[in-house]
VEXSE-277592 format. One line per field, with one value per residue: x, y, z of N, C-alpha, C, O in turn. Coordinates in steps of 0.05 Angstrom, whole numbers, padded with zeros to 5 digits, always signed. Example, Ala and Ser with C-alpha at 12.3 -4.5 7.8 and 13.67 -1.06 7.14 Angstrom:
<nodes>
n_x +00264, +00257
n_y -00114, -00045
n_z +00156, +00142
ca_x +00246, +00273
ca_y -00090, -00021
ca_z +00156, +00143
c_x +00264, +00258
c_y -00066, +00001
c_z +00156, +00157
o_x +00285, +00268
o_y -00066, +00023
o_z +00169, +00161
</nodes>
This chain:
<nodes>
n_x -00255, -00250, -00201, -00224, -00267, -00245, -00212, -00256, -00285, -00240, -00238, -00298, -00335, -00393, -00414, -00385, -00408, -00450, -00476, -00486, -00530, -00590, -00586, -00529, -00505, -00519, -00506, -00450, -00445, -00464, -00421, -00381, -00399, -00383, -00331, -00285, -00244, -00253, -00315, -00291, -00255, -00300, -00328, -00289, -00289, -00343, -00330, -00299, -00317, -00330, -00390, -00417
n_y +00533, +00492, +00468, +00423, +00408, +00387, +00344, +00308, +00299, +00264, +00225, +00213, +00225, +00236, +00259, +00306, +00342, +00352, +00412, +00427, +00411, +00360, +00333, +00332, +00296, +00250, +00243, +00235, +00198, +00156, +00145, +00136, +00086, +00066, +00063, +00085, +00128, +00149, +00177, +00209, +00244, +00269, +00292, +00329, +00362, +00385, +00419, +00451, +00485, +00549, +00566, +00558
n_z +00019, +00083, +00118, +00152, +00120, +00077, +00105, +00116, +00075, +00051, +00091, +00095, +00043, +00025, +00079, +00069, +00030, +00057, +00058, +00011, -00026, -00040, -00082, -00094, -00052, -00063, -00108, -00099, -00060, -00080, -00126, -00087, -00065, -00106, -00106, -00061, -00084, -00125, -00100, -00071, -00095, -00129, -00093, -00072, -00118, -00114, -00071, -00076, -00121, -00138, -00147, -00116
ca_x -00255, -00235, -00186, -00247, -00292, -00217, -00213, -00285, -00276, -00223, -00250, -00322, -00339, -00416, -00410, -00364, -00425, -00473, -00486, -00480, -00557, -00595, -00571, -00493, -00500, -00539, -00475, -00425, -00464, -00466, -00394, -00366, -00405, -00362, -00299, -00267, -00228, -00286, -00329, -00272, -00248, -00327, -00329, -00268, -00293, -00359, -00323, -00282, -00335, -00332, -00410, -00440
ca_y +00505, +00494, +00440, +00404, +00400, +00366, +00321, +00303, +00283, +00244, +00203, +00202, +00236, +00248, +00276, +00331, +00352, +00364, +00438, +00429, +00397, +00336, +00323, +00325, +00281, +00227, +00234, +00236, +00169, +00129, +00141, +00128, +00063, +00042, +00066, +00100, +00151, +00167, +00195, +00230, +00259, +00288, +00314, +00346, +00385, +00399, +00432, +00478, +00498, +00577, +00569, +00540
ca_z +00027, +00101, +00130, +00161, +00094, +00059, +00116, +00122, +00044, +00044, +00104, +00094, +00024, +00032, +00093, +00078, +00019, +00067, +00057, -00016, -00026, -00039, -00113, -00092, -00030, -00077, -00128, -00087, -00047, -00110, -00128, -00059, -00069, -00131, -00098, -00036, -00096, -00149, -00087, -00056, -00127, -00132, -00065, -00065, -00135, -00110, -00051, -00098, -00136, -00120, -00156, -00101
c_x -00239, -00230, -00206, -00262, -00263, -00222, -00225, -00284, -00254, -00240, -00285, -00336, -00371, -00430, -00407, -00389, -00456, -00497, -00501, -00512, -00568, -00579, -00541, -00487, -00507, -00514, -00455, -00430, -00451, -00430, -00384, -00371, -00384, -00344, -00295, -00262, -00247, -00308, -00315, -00258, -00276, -00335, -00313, -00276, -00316, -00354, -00316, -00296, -00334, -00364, -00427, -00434
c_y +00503, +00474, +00420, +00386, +00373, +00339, +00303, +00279, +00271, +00214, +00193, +00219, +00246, +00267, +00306, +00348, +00365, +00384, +00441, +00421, +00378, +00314, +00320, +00302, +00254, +00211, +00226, +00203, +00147, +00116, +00133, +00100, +00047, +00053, +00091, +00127, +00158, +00191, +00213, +00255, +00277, +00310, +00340, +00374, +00397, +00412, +00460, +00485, +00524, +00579, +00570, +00546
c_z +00053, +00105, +00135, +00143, +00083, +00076, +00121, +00091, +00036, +00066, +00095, +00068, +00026, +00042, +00088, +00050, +00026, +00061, +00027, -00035, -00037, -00058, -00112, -00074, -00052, -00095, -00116, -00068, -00066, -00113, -00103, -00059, -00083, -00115, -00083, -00065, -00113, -00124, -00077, -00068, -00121, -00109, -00068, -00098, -00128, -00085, -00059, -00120, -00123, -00127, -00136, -00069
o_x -00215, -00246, -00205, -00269, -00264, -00233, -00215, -00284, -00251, -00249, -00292, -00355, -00371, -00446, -00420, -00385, -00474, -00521, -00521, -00513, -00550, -00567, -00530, -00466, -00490, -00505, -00442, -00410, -00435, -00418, -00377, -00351, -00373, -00343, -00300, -00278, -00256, -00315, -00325, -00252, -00274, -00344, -00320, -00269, -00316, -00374, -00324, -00283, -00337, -00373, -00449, -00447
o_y +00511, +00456, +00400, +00362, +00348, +00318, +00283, +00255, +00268, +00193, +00170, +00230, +00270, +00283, +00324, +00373, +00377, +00381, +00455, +00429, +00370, +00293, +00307, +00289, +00237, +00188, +00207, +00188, +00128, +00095, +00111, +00086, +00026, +00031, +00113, +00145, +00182, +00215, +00235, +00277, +00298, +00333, +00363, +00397, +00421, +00419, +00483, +00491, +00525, +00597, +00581, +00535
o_z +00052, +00101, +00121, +00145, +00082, +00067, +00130, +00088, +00012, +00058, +00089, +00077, +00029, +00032, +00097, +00051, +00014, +00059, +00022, -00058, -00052, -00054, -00129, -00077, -00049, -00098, -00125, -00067, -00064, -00106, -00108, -00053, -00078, -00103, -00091, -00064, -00111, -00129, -00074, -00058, -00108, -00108, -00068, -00098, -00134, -00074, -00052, -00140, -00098, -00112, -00137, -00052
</nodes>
């Protein structure tokens, strides 16, 4: 996870899922909708996923 992706996801949560593909951007969307910290929380785990 590099400095950029963190910072990307705190400011703009979606964003920083890019790479990650359609189905995470969609989640991570939704939640960001209900709240600044629910999308930023999701981001930030589907970042640190070593799976993916």
């Amino acid at each position: 996870m590099s400095f950029w992706r963190v910072l990307l996801a705190i400011l703009c949560p979606p964003l920083s899922v890019i790479g990650k593909g359609c189905g995470s951007i969609v989640i991570v969307f939704l939640l960001w909708l209900c709240g600044w910290v629910p999308g930023t929380i999701a981001a930030l785990i589907i970042l640190n996923n070593p799976d993916r």
